[in-house]
Biopython code that builds the backbone (N, CA, C, O; Angstrom):
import numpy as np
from Bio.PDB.StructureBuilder import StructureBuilder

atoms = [
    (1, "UNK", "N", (-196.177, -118.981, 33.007)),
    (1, "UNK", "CA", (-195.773, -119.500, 31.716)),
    (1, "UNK", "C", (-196.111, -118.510, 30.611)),
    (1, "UNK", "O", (-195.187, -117.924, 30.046)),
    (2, "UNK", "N", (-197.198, -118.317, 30.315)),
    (2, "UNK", "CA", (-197.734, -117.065, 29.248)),
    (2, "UNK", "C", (-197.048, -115.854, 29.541)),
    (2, "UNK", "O", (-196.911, -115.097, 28.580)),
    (3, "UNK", "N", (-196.647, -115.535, 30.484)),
    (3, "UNK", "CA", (-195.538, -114.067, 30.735)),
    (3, "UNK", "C", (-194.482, -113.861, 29.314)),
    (3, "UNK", "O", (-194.167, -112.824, 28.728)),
    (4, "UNK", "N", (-194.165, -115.042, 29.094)),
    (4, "UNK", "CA", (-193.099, -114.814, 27.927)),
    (4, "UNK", "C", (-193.407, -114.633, 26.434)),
    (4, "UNK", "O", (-192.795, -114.305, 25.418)),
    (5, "UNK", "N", (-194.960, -115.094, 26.875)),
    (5, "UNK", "CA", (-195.564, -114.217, 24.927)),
    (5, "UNK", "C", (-195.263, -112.753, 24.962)),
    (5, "UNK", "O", (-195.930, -112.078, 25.746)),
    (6, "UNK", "N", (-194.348, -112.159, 24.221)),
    (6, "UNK", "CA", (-194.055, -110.966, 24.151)),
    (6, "UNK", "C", (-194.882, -110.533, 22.954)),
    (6, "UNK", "O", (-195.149, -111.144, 21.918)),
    (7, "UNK", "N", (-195.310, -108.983, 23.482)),
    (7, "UNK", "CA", (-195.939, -107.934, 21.839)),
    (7, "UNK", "C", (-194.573, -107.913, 20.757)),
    (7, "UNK", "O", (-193.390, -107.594, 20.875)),
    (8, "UNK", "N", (-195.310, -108.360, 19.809)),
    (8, "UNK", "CA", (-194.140, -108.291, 18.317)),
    (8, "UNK", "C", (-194.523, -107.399, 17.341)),
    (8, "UNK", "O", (-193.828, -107.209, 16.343)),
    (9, "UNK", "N", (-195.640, -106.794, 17.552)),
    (9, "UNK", "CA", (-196.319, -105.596, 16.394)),
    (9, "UNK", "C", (-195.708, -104.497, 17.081)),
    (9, "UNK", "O", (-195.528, -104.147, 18.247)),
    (10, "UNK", "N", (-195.325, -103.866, 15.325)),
    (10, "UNK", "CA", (-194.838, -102.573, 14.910)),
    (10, "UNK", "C", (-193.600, -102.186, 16.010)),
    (10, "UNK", "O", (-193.563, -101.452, 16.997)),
    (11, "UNK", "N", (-192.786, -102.900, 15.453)),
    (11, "UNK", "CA", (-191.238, -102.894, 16.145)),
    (11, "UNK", "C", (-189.904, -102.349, 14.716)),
    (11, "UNK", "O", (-189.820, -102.611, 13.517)),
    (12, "UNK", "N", (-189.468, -101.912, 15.218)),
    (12, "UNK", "CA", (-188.499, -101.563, 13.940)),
    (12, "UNK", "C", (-186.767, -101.781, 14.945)),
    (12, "UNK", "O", (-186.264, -101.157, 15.879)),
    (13, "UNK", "N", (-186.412, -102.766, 14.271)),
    (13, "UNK", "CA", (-186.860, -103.808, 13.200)),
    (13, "UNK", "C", (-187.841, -105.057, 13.613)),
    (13, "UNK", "O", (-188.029, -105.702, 14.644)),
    (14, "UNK", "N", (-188.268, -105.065, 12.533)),
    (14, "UNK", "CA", (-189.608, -106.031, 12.788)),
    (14, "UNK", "C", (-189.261, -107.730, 13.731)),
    (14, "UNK", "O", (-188.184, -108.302, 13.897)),
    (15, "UNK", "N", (-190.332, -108.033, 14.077)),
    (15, "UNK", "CA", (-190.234, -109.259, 15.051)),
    (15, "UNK", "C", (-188.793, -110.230, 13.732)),
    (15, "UNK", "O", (-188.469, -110.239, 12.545)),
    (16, "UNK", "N", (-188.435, -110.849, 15.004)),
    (16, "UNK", "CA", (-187.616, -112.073, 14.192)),
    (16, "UNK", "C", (-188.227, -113.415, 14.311)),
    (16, "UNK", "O", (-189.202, -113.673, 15.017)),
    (17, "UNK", "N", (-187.567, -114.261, 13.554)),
    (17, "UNK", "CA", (-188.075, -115.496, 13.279)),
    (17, "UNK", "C", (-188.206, -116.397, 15.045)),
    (17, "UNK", "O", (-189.291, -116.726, 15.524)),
    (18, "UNK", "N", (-187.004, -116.611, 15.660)),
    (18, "UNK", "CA", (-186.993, -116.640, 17.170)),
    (18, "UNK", "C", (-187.817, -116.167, 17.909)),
    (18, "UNK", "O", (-188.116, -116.851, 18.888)),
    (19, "UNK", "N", (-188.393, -115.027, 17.752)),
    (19, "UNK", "CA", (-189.309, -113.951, 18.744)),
    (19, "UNK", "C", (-190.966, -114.861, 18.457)),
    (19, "UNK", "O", (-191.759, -115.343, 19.266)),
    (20, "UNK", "N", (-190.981, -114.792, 16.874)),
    (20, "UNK", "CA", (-192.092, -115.587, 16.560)),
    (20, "UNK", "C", (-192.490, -116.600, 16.563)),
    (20, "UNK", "O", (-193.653, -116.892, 16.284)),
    (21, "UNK", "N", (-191.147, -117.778, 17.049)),
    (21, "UNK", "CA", (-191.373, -119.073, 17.469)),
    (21, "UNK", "C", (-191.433, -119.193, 18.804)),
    (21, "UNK", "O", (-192.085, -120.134, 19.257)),
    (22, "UNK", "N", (-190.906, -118.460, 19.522)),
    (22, "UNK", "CA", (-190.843, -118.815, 21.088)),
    (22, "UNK", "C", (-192.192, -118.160, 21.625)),
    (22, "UNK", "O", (-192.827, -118.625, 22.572)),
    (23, "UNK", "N", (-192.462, -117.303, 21.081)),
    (23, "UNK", "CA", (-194.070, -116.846, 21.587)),
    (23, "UNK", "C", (-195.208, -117.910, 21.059)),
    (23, "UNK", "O", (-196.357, -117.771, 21.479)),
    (24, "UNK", "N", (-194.937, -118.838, 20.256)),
    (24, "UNK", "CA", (-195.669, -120.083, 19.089)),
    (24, "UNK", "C", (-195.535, -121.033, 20.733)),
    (24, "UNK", "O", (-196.410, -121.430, 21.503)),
    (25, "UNK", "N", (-194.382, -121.108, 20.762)),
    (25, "UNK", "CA", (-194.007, -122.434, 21.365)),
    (25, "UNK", "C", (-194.670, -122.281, 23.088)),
    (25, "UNK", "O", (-195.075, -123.225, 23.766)),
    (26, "UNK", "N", (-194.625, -120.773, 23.518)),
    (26, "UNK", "CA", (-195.369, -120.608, 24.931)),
    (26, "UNK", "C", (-196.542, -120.761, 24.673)),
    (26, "UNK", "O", (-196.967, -121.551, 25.516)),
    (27, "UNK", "N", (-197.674, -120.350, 23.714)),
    (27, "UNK", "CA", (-199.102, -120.493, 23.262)),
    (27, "UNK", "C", (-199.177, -121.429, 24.093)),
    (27, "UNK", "O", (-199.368, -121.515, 25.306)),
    (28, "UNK", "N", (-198.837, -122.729, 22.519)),
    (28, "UNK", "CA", (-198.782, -124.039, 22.714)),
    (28, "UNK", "C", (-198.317, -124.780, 23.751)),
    (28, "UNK", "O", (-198.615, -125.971, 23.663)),
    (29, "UNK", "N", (-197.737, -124.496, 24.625)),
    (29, "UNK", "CA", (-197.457, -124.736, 26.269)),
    (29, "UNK", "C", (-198.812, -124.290, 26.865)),
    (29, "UNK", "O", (-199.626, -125.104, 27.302)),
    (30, "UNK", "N", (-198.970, -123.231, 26.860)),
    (30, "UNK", "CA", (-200.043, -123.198, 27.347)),
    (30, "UNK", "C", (-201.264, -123.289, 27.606)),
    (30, "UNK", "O", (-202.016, -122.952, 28.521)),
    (31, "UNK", "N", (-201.371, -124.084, 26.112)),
    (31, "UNK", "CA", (-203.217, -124.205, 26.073)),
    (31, "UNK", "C", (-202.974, -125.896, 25.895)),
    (31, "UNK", "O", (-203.932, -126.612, 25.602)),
    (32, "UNK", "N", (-201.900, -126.339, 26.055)),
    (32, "UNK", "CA", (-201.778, -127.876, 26.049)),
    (32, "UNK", "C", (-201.801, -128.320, 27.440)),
    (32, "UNK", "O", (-202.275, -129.312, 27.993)),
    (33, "UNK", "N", (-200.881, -126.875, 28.015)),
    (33, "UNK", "CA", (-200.798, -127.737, 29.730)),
    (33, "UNK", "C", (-199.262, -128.942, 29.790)),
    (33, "UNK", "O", (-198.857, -129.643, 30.717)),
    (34, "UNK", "N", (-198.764, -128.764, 28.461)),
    (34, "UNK", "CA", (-197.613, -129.326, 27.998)),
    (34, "UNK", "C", (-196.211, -128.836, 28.125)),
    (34, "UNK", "O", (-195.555, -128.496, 27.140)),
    (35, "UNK", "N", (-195.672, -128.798, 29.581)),
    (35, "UNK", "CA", (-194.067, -128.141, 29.407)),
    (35, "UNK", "C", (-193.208, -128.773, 28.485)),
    (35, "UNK", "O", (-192.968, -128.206, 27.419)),
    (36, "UNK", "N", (-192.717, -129.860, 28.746)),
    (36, "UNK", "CA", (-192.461, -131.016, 27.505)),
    (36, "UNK", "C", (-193.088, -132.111, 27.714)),
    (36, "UNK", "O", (-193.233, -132.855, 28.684)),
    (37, "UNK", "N", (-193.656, -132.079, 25.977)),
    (37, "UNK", "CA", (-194.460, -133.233, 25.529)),
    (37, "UNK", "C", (-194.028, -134.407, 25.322)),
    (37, "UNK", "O", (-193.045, -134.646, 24.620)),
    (38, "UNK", "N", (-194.821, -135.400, 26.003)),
    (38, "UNK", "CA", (-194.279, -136.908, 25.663)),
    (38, "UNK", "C", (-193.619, -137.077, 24.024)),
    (38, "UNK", "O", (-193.478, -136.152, 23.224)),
    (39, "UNK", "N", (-193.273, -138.529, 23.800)),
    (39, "UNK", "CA", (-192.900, -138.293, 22.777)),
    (39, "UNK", "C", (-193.902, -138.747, 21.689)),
    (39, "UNK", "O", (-193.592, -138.811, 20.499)),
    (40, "UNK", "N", (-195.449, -139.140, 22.306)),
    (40, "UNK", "CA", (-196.267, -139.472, 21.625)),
    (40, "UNK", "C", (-196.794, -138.371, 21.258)),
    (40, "UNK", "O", (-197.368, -138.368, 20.169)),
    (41, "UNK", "N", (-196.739, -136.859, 22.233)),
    (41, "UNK", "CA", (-197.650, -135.876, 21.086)),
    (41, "UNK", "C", (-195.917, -134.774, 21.018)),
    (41, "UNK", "O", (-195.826, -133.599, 21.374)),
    (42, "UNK", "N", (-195.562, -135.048, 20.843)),
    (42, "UNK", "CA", (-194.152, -134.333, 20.441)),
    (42, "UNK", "C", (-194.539, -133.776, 18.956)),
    (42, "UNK", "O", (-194.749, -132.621, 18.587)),
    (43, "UNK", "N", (-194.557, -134.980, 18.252)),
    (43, "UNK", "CA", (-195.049, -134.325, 16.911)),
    (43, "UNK", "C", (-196.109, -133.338, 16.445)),
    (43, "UNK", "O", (-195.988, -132.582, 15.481)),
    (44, "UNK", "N", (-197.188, -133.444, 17.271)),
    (44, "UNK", "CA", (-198.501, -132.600, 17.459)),
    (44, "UNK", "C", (-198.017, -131.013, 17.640)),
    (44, "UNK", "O", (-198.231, -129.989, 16.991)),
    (45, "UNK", "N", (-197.231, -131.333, 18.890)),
    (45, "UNK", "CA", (-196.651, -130.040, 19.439)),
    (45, "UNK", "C", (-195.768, -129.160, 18.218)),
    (45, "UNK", "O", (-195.986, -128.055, 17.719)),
    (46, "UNK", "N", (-195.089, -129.792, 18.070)),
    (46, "UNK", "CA", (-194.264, -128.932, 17.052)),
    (46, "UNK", "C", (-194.610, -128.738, 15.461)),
    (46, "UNK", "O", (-193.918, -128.272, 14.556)),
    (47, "UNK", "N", (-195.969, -129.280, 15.462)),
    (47, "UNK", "CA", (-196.377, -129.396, 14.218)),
    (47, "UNK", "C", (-197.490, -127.963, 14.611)),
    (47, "UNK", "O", (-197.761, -127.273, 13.628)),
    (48, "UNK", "N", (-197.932, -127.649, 15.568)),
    (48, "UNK", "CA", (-198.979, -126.882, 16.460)),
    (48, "UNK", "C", (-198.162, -125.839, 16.156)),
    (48, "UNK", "O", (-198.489, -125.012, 15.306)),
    (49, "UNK", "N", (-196.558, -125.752, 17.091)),
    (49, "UNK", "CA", (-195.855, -124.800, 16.865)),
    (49, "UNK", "C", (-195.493, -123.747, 15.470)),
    (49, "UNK", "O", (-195.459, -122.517, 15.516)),
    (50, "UNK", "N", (-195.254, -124.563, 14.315)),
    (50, "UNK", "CA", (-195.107, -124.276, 13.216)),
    (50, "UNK", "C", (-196.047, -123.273, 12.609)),
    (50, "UNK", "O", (-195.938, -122.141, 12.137)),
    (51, "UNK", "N", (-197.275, -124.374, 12.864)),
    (51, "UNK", "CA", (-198.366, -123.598, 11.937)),
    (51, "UNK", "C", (-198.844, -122.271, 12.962)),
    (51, "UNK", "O", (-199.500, -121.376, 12.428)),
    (52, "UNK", "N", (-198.662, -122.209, 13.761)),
    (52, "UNK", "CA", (-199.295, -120.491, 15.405)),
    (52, "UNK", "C", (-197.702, -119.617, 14.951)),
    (52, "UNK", "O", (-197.570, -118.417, 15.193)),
    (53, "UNK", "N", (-196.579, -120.455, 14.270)),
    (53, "UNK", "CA", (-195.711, -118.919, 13.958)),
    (53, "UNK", "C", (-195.893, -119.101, 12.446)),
    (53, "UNK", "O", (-195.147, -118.296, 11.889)),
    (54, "UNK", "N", (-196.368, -119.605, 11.830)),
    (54, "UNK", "CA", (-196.223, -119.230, 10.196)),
    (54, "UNK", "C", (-197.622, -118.300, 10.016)),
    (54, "UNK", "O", (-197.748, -117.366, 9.224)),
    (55, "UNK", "N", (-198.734, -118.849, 11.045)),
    (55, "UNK", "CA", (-199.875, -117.070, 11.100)),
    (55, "UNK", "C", (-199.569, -115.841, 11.801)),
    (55, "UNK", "O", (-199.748, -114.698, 11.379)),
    (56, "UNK", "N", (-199.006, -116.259, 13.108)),
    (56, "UNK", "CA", (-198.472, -114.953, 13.635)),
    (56, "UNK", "C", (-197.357, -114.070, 12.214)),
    (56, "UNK", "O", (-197.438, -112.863, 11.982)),
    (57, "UNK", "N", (-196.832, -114.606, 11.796)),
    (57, "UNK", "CA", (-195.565, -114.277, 10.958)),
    (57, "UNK", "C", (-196.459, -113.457, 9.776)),
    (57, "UNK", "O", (-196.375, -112.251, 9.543)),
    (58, "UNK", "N", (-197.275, -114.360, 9.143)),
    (58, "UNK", "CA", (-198.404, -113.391, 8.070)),
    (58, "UNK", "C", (-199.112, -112.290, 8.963)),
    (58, "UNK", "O", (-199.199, -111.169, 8.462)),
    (59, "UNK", "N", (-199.673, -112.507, 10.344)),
    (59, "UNK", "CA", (-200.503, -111.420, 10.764)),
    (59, "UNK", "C", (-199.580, -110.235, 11.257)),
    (59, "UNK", "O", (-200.040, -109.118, 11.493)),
    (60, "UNK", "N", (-198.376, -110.526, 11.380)),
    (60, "UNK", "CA", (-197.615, -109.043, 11.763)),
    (60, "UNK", "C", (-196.947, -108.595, 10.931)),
    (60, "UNK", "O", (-196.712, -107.392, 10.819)),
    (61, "UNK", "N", (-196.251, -110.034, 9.735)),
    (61, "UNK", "CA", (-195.958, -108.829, 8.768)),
    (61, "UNK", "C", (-196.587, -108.310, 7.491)),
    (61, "UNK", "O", (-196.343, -107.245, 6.924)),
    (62, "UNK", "N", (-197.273, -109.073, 7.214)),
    (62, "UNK", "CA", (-198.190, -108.789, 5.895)),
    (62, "UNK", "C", (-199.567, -108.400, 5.816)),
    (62, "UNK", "O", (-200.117, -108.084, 4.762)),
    (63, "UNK", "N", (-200.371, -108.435, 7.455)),
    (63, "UNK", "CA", (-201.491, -108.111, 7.175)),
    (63, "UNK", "C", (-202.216, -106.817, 8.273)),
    (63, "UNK", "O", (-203.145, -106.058, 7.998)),
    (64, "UNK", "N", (-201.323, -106.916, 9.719)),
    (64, "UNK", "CA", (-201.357, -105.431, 10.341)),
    (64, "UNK", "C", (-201.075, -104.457, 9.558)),
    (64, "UNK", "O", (-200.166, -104.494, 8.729)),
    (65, "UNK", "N", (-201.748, -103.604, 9.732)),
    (65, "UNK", "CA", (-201.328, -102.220, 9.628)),
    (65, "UNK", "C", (-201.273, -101.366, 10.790)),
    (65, "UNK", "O", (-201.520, -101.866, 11.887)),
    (66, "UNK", "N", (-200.932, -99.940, 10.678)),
    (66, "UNK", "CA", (-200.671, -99.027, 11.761)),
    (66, "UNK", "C", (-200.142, -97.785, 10.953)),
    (66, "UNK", "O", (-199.448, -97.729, 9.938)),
    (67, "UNK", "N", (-200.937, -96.394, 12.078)),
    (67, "UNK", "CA", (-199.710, -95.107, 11.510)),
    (67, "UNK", "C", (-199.434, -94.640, 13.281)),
    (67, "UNK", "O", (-199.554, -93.598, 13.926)),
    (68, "UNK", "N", (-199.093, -95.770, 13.521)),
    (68, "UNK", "CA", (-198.328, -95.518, 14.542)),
    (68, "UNK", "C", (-196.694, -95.312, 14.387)),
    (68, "UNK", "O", (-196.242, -95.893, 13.400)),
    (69, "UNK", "N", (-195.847, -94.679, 15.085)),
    (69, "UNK", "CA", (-194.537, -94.758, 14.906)),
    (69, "UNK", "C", (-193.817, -96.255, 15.779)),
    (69, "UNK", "O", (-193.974, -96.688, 16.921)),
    (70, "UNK", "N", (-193.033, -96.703, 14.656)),
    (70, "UNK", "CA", (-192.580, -98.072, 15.118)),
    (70, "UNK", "C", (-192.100, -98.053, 16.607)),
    (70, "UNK", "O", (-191.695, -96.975, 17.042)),
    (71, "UNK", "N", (-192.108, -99.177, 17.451)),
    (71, "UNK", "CA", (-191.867, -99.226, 18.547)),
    (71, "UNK", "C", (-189.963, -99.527, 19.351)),
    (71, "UNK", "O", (-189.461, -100.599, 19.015)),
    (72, "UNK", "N", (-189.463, -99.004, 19.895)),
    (72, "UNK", "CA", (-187.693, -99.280, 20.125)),
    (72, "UNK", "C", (-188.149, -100.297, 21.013)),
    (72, "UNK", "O", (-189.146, -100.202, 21.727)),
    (73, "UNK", "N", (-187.522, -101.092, 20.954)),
    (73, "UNK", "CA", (-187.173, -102.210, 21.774)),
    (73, "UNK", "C", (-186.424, -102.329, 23.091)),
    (73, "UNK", "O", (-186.636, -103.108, 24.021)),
    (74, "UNK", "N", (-185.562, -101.448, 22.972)),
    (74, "UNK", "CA", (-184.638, -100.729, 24.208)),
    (74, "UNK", "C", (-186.188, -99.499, 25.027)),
    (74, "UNK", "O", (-186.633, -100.090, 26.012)),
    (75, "UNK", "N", (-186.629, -98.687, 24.894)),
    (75, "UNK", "CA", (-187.268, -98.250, 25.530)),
    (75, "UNK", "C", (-188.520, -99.192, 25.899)),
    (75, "UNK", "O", (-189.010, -98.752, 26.939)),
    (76, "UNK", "N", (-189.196, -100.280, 25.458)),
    (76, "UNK", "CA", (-189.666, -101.166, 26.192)),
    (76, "UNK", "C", (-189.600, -102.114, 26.730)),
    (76, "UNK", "O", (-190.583, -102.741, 27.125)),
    (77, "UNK", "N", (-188.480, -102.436, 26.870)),
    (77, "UNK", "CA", (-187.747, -103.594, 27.659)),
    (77, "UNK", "C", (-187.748, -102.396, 28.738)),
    (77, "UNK", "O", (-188.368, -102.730, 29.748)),
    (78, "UNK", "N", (-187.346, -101.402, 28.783)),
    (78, "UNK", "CA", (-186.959, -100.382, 30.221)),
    (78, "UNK", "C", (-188.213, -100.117, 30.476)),
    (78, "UNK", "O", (-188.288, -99.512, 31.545)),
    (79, "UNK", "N", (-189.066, -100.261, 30.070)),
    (79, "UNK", "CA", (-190.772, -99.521, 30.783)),
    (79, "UNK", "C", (-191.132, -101.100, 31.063)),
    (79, "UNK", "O", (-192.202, -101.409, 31.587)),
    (80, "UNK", "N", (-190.317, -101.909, 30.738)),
    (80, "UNK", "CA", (-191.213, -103.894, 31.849)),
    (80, "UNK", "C", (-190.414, -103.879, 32.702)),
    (80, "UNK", "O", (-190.707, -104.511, 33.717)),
    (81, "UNK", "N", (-188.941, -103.088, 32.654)),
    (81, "UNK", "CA", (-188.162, -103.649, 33.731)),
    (81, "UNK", "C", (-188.809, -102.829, 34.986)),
    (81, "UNK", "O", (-188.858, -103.313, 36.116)),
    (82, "UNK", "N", (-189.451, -101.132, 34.555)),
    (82, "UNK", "CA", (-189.944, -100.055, 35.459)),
    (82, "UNK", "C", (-191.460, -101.440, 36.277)),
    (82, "UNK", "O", (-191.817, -101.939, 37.344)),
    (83, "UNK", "N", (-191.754, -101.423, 34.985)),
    (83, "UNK", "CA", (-193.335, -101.915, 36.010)),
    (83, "UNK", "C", (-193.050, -103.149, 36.886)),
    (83, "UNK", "O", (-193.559, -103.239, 38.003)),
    (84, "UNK", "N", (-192.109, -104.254, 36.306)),
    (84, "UNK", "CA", (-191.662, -105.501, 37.352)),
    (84, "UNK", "C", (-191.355, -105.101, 38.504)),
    (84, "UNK", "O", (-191.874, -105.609, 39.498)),
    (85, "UNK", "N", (-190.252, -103.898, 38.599)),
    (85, "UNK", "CA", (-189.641, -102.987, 39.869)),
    (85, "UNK", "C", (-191.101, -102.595, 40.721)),
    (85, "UNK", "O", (-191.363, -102.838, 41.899)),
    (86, "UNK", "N", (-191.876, -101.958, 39.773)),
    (86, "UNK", "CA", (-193.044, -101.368, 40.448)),
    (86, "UNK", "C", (-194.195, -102.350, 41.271)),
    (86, "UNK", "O", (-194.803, -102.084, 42.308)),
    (87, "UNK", "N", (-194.267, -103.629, 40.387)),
    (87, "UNK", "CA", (-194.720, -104.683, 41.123)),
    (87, "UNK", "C", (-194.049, -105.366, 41.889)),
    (87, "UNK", "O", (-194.505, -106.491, 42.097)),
    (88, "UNK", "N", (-193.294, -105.152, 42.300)),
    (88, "UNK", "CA", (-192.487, -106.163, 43.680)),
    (88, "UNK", "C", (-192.485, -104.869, 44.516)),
    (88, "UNK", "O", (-192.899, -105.051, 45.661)),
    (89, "UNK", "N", (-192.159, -103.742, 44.256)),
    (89, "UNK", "CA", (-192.247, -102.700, 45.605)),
    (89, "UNK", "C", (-193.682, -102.881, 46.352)),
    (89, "UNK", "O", (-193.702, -102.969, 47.579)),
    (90, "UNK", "N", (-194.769, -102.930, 45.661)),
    (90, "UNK", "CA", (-195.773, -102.958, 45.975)),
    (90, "UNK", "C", (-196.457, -104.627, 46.528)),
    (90, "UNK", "O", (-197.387, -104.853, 47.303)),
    (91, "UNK", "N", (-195.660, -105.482, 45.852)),
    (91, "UNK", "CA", (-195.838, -106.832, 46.403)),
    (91, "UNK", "C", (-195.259, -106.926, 47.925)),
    (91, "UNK", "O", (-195.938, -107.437, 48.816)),
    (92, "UNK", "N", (-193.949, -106.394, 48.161)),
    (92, "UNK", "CA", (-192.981, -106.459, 49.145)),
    (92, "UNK", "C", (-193.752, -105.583, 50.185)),
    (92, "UNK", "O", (-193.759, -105.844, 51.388)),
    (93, "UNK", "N", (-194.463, -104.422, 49.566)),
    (93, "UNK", "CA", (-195.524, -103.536, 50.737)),
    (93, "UNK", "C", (-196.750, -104.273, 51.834)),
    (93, "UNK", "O", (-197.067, -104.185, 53.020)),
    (94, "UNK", "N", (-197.273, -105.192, 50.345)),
    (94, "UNK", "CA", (-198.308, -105.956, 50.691)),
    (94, "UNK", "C", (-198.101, -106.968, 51.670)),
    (94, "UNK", "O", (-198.737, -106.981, 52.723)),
    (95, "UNK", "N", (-197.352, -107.707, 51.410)),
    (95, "UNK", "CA", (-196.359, -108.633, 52.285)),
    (95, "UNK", "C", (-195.975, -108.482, 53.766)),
    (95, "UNK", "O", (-196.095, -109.288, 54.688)),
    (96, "UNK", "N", (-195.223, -106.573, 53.736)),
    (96, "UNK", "CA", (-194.941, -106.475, 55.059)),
    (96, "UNK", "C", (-196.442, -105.988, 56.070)),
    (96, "UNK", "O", (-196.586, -106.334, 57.243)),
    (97, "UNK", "N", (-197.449, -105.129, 55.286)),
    (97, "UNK", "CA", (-198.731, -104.857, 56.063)),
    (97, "UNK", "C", (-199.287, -106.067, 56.202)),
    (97, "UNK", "O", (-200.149, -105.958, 57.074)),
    (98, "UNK", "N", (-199.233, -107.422, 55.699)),
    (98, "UNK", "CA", (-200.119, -108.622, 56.076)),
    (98, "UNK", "C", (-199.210, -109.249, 57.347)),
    (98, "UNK", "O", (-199.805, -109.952, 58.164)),
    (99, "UNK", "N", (-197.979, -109.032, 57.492)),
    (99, "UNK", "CA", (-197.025, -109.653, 58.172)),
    (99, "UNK", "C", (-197.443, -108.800, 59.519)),
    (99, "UNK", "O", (-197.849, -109.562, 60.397)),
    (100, "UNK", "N", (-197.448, -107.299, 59.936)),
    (100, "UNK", "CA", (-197.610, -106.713, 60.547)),
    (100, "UNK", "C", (-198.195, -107.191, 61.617)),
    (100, "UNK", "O", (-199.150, -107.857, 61.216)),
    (101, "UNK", "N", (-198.120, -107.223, 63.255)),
    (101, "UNK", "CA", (-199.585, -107.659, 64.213)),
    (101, "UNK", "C", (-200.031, -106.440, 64.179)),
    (101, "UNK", "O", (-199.497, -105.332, 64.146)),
    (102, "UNK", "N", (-201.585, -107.002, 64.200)),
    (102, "UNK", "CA", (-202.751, -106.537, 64.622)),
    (102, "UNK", "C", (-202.841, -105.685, 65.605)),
    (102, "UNK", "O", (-202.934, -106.223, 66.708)),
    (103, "UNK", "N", (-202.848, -104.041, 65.589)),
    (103, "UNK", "CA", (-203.638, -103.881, 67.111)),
    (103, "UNK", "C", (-204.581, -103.808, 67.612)),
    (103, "UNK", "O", (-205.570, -103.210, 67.187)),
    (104, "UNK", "N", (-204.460, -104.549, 68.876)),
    (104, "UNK", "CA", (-205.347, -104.987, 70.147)),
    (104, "UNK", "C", (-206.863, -104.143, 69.786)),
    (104, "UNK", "O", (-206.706, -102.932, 69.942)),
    (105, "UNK", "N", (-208.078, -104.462, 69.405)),
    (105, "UNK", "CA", (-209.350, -103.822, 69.397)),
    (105, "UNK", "C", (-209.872, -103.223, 70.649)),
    (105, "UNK", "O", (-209.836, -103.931, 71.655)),
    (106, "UNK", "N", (-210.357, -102.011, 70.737)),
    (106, "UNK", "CA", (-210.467, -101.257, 72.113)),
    (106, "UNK", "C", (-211.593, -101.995, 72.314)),
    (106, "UNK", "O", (-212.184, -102.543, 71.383)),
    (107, "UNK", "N", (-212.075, -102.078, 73.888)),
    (107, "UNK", "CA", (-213.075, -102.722, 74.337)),
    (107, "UNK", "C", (-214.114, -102.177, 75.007)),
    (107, "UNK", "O", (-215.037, -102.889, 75.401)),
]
sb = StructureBuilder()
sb.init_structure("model")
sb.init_model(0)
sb.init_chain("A")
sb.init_seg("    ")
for serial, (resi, resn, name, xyz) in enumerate(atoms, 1):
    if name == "N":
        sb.init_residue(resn, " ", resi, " ")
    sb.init_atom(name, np.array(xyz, "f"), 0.0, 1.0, " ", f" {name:<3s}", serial, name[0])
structure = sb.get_structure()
């Protein structure tokens, strides 16, 4: 579930309003334990939601700083798609050496 909080600092162009709610709205999934909320804390939730993107929204755009050079969005979407690739080659490795039989222990 938390996989989908994405980094939103120092992006050009800067995070969007969407980027900053849907990372609000996984938080709050996740520290509730809440995929969808009844409709008794429905209101909680999205009231939770609101206020985790109206600080994220002040803390990335008005109160980070950086002299870093802004980040492309296209070259890091391609360096998660490299490491996902890189973790399943290595998952799929793991997988086939556990699958493997055993040989016979000399006696």
């Amino acid at each position: 579930m938390c996989r989908n909080i994405k980094l939103l600092f120092n992006f050009e162009p800067p995070a969007t309003e969407a980027e900053i709610r849907a990372s609000a709205l996984q938080y709050v999934r996740k520290v509730s334990g809440l995929q969808k909320p009844s409709a008794a804390n429905q209101a909680a939730c999205d009231r939770a939601v609101a206020e985790i993107a109206a600080i994220t929204r002040r803390l990335l755009l008005d109160e980070l700083e950086t002299r870093a050079t802004p980040r492309d969005r296209a070259v890091e979407r391609e360096r998660a798609k490299a490491r996902g690739q890189d973790r399943e080659v290595r998952l799929r490795a793991r997988i086939a050496a556990e699958s493997r039989p055993k040989a016979p222990s000399p006696s």
